[in-house]
C-alpha positions, 0 to 999 in steps of 0.5 A, spaced: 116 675 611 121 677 606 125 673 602 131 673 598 128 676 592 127 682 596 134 682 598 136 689 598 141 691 592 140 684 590 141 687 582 148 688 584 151 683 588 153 677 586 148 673 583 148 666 589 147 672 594 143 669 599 142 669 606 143 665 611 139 663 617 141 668 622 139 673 617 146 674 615 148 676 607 151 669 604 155 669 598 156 662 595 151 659 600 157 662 605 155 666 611 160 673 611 160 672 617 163 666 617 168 668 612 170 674 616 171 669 622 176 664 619 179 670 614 179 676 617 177 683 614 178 687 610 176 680 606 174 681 598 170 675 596 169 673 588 163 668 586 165 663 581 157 663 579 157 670 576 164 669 574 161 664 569 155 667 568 158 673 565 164 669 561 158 664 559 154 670 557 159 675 554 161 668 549 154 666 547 151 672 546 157 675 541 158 668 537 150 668 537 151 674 532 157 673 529 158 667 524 165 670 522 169 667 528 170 671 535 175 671 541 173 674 547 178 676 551 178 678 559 181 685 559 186 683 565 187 690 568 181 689 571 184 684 576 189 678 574 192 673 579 195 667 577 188 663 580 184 668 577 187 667 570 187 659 571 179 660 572 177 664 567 181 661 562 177 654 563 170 658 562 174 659 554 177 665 556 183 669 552 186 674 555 188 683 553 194 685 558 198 691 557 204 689 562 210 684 562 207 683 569 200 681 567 203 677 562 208 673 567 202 672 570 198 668 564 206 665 563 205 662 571 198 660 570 200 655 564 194 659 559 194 658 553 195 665 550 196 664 543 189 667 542 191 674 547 194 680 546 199 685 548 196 692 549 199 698 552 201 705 549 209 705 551 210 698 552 218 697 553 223 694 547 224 688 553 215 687 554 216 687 547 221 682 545 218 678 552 210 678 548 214 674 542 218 669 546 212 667 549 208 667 544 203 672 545 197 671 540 197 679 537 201 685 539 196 691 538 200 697 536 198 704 539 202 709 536 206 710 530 213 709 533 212 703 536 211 700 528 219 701 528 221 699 534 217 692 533 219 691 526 227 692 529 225 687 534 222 682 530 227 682 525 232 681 531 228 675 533 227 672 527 220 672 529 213 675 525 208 677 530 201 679 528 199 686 530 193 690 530 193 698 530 190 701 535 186 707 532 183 713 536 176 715 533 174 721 535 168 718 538 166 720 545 163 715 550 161 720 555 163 718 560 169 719 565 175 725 562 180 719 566 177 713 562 175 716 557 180 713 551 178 715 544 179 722 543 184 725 539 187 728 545 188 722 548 195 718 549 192 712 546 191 710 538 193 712 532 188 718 529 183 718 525 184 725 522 189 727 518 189 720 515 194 718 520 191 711 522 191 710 515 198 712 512 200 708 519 196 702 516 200 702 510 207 702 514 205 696 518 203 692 512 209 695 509 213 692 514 217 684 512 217 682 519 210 684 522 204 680 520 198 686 520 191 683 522 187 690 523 184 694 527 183 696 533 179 701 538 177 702 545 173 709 547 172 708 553 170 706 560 164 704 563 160 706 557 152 705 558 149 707 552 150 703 545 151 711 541 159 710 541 159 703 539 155 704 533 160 711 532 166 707 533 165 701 529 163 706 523 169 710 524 173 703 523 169 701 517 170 707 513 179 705 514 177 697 513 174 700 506 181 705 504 186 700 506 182 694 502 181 699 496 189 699 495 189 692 497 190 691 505 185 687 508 183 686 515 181 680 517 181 682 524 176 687 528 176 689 535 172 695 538 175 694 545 171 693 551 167 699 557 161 694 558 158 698 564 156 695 570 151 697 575 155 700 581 148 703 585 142 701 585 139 707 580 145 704 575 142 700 569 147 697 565 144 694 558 146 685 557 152 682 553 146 681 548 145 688 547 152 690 546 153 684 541 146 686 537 149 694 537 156 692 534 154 685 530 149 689 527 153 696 525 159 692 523 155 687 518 151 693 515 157 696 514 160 690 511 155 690 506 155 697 504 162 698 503 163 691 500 169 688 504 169 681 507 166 680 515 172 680 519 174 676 526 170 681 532 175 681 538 171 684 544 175 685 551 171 685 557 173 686 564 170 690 569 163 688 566 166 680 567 168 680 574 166 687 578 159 684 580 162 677 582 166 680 587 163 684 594 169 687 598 168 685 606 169 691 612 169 690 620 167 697 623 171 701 628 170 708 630 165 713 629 165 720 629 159 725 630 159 731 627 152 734 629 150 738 624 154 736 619 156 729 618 157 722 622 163 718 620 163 710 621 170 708 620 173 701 617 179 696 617 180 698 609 180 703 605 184 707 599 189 702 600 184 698 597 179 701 594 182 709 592 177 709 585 172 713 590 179 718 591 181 719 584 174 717 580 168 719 585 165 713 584 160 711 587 157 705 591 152 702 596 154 699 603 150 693 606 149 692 613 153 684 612 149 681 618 142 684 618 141 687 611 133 687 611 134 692 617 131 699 617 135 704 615 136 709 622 141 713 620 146 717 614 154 716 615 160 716 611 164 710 611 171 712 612 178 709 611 182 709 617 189 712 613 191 718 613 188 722 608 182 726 609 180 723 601 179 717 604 171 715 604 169 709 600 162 711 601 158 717 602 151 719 605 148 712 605 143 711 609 144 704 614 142 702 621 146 704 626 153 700 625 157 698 632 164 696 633 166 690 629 159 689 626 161 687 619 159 692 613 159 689 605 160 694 599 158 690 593 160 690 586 167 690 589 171 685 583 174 691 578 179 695 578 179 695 586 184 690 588 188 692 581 189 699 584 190 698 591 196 700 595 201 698 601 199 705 603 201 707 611 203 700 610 197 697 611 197 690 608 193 687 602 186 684 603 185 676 603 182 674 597 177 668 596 172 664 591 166 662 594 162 656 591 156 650 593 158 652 601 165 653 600 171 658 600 177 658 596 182 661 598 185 664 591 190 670 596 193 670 602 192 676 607 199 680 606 204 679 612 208 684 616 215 680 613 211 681 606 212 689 607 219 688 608 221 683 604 224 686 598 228 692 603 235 690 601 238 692 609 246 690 608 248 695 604 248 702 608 252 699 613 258 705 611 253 710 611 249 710 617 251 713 623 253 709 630 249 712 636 256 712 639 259 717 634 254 722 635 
């Protein structure tokens, strides 16, 4: 008899994934059929229980060691809607956004984000001066430039926002060349080299209308090993320790986030504790050795807080056999709302919803249905032979993807819920055929459209 600790991918669903007594994958204690029938597909689900769970474990482990003040800040280009960041903000969550769109969703929600931050390597003079009306808690500066333009704003406003430096450490995180962010030759930080992040340090703290608090890294996404952290936050030490020798102290540090997930069941992500022991550890000793005081540790997760809570839900269409070669099972969705196969080759295991103990018989490629032949979500998994309107669900599914997706061939953009204790929440509604046409302005080419009469 099998039980749901043998729930086949069970260390990447959702952690309230069950089954029901059908024998169908539950989430929440909602059947995924059920779910399809009263939402349709394809249908993304998010589970407010391992929400919490990873925002619970994320601010434990980290305050646990780190006596000298943390802010753990949701990194919103992960996913953000105006109920997502309402939620996340009452599990004690701030926010990193790196957009004015992202922050008119905080606005919207009604957060607090006087504990946030305003990130991104070409931010606007208009982003910027709408970071200062709302006050946003810090800006976080990416390039020396950037120093002039916010001072000239700030000065304009009359207001003296804190500001950190990103710096780019020359650290490799091995991981993906799309993803990969503090190498020199990237467009985000300051370097290290050439004592450019230093001289850039002194510009801000030089500036009369900046208050500079710190500094700030990110080297990458998804990082799985603690070597890079431990790099980076040495690298900072070593500037943190130059710029208190010429009388500029840090009182804020932040080495980013790219806490990695488990997309497969072959992937091993270490626990928040881990990341927390690594980075608390590295930067305690440094501060011990070079003598300057523990500063305020910021750390932003955001794939690694929400990629396992959300599990993407397809109905399955056609089916083509190539004999010899390949069979393709198609789905109702695909690049349009999740392309990171298309762009990342990232990888994901596929689920049979209804009958996820069943035996596998068969090895296909889960297809897209929109016009590119780089439209597959999943390929050479091996499943039971899926039939027409059989439901399929690919965990791991709350990161990145909705964030990314499209209205490619004008498809519409999925419903999206939250599921807890039985019942579903409806947080997105399914897109409308009228929502594709909404923003068309249709009285305006009247002169220049030719009458079937004059032709």
């Amino acid at each position: 008899m099998t039980t749901d600790h043998d729930l086949p991918l069970k260390k990447i669903l959702p952690i309230s994934s069950s089954t029901s007594n059908e024998g169908a994958l539950t989430i929440g204690d909602c059947s995924t059929r059920d779910l399809a029938n009263e939402f349709g597909t394809p249908l993304y689900i998010y589970d407010a229980k391992t929400l919490r769970n990873q925002a619970s474990e994320y601010i434990k482990a980290f305050n646990a060691k780190w006596p000298y003040g943390v802010e753990v800040h949701y990194a919103s280009k992960a996913w953000i809607n105006v109920p997502m960041a309402q939620f996340l903000a009452g599990e004690g969550l701030s926010f990193d956004v790196v957009s004015g769109g992202e922050m008119a969703v905080l606005q919207k929600a009604g957060v607090d984000v006087s504990q946030s931050a305003f990130h991104g390597n070409n931010k606007t003079a208009n982003e910027l001066r709408e970071a200062l009306k709302n006050k946003l808690g810090q800006i976080v500066i990416n390039s020396v430039d950037e120093i002039d333009l916010l001072e000239s704003i700030s000065e304009e406003m009359g207001i003296i926002p804190k500001v950190m430096l990103r710096i780019s450490p020359s650290v490799d995180a091995h991981t993906h060349a799309a993803t990969t962010t503090g190498l020199v030759d990237s467009k985000f930080g300051v370097a290290i080299e050439n004592n450019e992040a230093y001289e850039a340090c002194i510009q801000i703290s030089e500036a009369k209308h900046l208050d500079f608090r710190g500094i700030h890294m990110h080297l990458g996404s998804p990082i799985f090993g603690m070597e890079p952290y431990i790099a980076g936050v040495k690298v900072g030490a070593q500037l943190v320790r130059q710029l208190l020798d010429i009388g500029i102290l840090i009182s804020d540090f932040s080495p980013g986030g790219g806490f990695a997930v488990a997309y497969t069941n072959s992937d091993d992500p270490p626990e928040p504790s881990a990341y927390a022991d690594a980075i608390c550890d590295t930067l305690a000793e440094q501060a011990d050795q070079l003598s300057f005081p523990p500063p305020r540790l910021i750390i932003e997760p955001g794939r690694s807080l929400v990629a396992r809570a959300g599990v993407a839900l397809y109905s399955i269409g056609s089916r083509k056999e190539i004999p010899g070669i390949r069979t393709y099972v198609a789905v109702d969705g695909g690049m349009s709302d999740n392309i990171r196969p298309a762009i990342y080759g990232s990888q994901y295991e596929v689920m049979a919803a209804e009958r996820p103990f069943d035996p596998a018989e068969e090895t296909v490629t889960i297809a897209g249905k929109f016009c590119e032949s780089g439209d597959v979500l999943a390929r050479d998994v091996k499943l039971p032979v899926l039939k027409r309107d059989e439901l399929i669900a690919i965990p791991a599914a709350g990161a990145y993807q909705l964030a990314m997706e499209s209205n490619y061939n004008l498809s519409l953009k999925p419903a999206v819920i939250m599921v807890e204790d039985g019942k579903a929440y409806v947080i997105r509604r399914r897109e409308t055929y009228d929502d594709l046409t909404n923003l068309d302005v249709t009285n305006q080419l009247g002169p220049l459209i030719s009458s079937t009469d004059s032709r």
